[in-house]
Each structure stands twice: as structure tokens, then as C-alpha cells.
N, C-alpha and C positions, 0 to 999 in steps of 0.2 A: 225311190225316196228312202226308202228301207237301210239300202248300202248306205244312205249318206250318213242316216242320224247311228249308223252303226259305226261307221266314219270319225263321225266328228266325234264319239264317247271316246272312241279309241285314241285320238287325239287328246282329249282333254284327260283322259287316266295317264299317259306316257307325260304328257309338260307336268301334271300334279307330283309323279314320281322323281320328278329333275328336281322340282323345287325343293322337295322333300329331303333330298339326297345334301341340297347343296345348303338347308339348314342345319343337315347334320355332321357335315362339316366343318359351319361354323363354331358350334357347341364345339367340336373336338378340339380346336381350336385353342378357342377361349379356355377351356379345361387345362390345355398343354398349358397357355400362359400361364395361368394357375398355378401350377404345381411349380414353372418355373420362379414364380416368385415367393412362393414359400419359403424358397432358398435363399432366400436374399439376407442378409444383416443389415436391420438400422439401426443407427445409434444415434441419442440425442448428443447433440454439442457440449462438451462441458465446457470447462473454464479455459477462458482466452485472456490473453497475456491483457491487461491495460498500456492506455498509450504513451503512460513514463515507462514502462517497463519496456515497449518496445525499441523506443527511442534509447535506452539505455543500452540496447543489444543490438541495436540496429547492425552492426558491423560485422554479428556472427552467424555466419553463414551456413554451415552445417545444420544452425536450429533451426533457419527460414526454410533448409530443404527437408528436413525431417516434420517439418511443421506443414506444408504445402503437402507432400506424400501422404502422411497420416487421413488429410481428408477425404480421403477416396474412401475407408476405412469406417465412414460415416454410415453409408448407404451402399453397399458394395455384396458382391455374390461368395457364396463360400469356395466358389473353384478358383474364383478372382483372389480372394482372401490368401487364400492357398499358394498359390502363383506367385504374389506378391512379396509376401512373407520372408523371402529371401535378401530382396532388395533392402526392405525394410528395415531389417535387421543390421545390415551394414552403413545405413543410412544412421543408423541408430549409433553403430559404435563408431563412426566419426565423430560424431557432436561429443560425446562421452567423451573421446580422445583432445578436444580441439576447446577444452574450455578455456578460453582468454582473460575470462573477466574475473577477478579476484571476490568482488562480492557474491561471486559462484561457485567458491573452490571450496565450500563450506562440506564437511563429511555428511550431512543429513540431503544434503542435493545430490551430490556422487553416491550415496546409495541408492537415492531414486532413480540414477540413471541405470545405476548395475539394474535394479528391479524389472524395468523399461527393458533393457536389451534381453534380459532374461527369457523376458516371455515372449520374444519379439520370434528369439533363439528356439523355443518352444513350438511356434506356431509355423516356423521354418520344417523342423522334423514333423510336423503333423502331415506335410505334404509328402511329406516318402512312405505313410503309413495308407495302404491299400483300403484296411476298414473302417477308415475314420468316420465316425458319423459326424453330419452337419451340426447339431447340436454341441457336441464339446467344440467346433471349429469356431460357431456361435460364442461359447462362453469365454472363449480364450481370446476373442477380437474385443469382446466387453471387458475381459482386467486387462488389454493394453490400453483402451480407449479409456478407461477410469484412473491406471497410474498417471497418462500423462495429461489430464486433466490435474491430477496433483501436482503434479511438475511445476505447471503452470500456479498454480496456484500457492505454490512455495514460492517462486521466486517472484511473481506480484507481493505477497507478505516481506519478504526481503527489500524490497526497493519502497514501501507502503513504510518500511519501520524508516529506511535512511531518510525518507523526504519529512515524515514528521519530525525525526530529531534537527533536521537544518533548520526547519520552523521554527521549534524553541529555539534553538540558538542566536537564531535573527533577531526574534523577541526579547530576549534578555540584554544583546546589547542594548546600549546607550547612543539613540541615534546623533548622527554626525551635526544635524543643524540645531538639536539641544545643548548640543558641547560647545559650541560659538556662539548661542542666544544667553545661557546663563549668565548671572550677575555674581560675582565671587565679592563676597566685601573684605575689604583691606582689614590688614590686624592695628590697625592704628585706631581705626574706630572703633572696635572693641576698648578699647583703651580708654579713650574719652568718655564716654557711657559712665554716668556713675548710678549704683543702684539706689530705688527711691528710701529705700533703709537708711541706707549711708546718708545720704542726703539731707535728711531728716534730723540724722546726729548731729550733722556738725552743724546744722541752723539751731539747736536746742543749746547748743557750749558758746554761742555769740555773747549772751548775756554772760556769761558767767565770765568769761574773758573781760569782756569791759567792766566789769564790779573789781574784778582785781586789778585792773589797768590804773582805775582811780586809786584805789587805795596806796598804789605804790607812790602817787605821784603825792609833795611836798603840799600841806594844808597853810592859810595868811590867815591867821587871827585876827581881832577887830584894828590892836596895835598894831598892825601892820608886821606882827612879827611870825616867822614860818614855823610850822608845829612841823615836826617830822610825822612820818608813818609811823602805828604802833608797830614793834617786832613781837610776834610773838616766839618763844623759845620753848625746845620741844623737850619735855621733859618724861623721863622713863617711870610708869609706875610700878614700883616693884609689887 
């Protein structure tokens, strides 16, 4: 009985040690992920194109691929970063090269783009540099991901000013079923119209007209004989 329960300790010390072993494993593990993701770069989302804006561009393709690439750029590792950086950058000076659309040819957007490629360019030579730390590879993925949040955010302002000026303009016209309802009055009736002043005069000179009408006319005395009108003659006072 002795061997046995000497047995089984022996036993249950040797499975305790496995288990032991195979939790500390796991911790090492979990630690290596750790450290692996310390490395990582995330980056909030900035500003995305609105949907007039894209529809205005829809055609340009260089931006769709530079625009699709960059999101990896969101949440992405610094060896990744590194790696990619190359691509990137060329992805970068096609669109640069390739602007079609004239409300884009504006010099304050083509500097943004130079700025854009600049650091694109930047972050390409960090990858042939042996002692780069993660941190400047960090800060350098944060001013590409912040210019071209501007980017985007210029040329939404850009299409944001054209769509409100079409508005006013719309508005000021004179619409088409106003210009066929109106009533335009003819110059004739203007004409007819007399004002109630006027009016007024000439109903006030009635009398005075028919006092002189009589007068001019020949007066029959009781003999039946005809008195002329008095004349009277205009004489000058010196």
C-alpha cells in the first residue's frame, strides 16, 4: 500500500508540472501578441469625399486607387507600413499626374498633392534606413493620413461652393410658368385713365362755359326786338 500512495503522489506532482508548464506557455504567448501589437498604427478615419463630390469624380481613377490603398494605412503594422510605402508613393504621383477635372487644377489642390507625395517619398526612404524607430515610422503615417484627409476636404469645399452658387442662380431666375401666367396691360389703357385731379377740373369749368355760351348768344326784348351781347373792349391802363 505504501508503493501505491507513493505512486500516485508521484503521479499527481508530474500531471501538476505539465499543467504548469503548459500555462506558461500560454502567458508567453499572449505577452509575444502583445508586444506584437504595440507595433501596430491606428488611425482614426478623417474626412471622406461627400456623395456630390464623388459622383463629380467618379471617372478618376488614379483617386479611387490611391483612395482604396491608403485604407490599409488606417490600422496597419510599421514593417507593413514600411513595405508598402513604395507603392504608395507611386500610386500617389499618378493621380498627381492624371488630374482631368478642371475644377481640380486649382494651385492650392496641386500643392496639396506635391505635400501628399512628399511624405509618401519620405516614408519610402525610411524603409532603407536600418535604425528606424517605430515611432517616427508612427508619426510619418499620421502627416500622410492628416494631408490627405485635407485633400479631401478641399475638394468637398470646392464642389460645396459650385453647388451653392447653381442654387442662387436658379433662384434668381424668373420662373418659366410666371413668364406665361402674367398679365402685361396694354398702353392704351394707360391712356384712357384719367386722374381723379383732372377730373375734377374739368367738371369745375362746366359752369363756367355755359355762363359764357349765354352770353354770346342774341338777347328779344319785350318788343320783340334783339339786344345784342354786351362787348366789352380791353382797354390798357397806363
Amino acid at each position: 500500500m505504501k508503493y501505491l500512495y507513493s505512486l500516485l503522489l508521484i503521479i499527481l506532482f508530474l500531471s501538476f508540472s505539465c499543467n504548469r508548464a503548459k500555462t506558461t506557455q500560454e502567458v508567453s504567448k499572449k505577452t509575444d501578441s502583445l508586444t506584437i501589437n504595440s507595433n501596430r498604427i491606428i488611425n482614426t478615419i478623417g474626412e471622406t469625399l461627400t456623395p456630390t463630390t464623388k459622383k463629380a469624380i467618379s471617372e478618376w481613377k488614379e483617386y479611387h486607387d490611391v483612395d482604396e490603398f491608403i485604407l490599409k494605412y488606417y490600422n496597419i503594422s510599421t514593417s507593413e507600413a514600411l513595405h508598402n510605402a513604395k507603392e504608395l508613393s507611386g500610386l500617389i504621383q499618378l493621380m498627381k499626374d492624371t488630374i482631368r477635372i478642371d475644377n481640380l487644377k486649382e494651385l492650392n489642390i496641386t500643392a496639396r498633392f506635391n505635400v501628399l507625395h512628399n511624405e509618401a517619398l519620405r516614408l519610402a526612404d525610411m524603409a532603407t534606413i536600418p535604425s528606424i524607430s517605430n515611432e517616427e515610422v508612427k508619426e510619418e503615417v499620421g502627416k500622410i493620413i492628416e494631408i490627405y484627409s485635407a485633400v479631401n476636404s478641399k475638394i468637398n469645399t470646392i464642389y460645396k461652393a459650385e453647388e451653392l452658387q447653381n442654387s442662387l442662380e436658379v433662384d434668381t431666375e424668373t420662373p418659366n410658368e410666371l413668364r406665361k401666367g402674367a398679365i402685361i396691360p396694354e398702353r392704351n389703357n394707360y391712356k384712357e385713365r384719367k386722374s381723379p385731379l383732372r377730373e375734377k377740373t374739368e367738371n369745375s369749368r362746366k359752369p363756367v362755359r355755359k355762363m359764357r355760351d349765354s352770353l354770346k348768344k342774341p338777347l328779344k326784348s319785350e318788343r320783340g326786338r334783339l339786344i345784342k351781347p354786351a362787348t366789352f373792349s380791353k382797354k390798357t391802363v397806363k
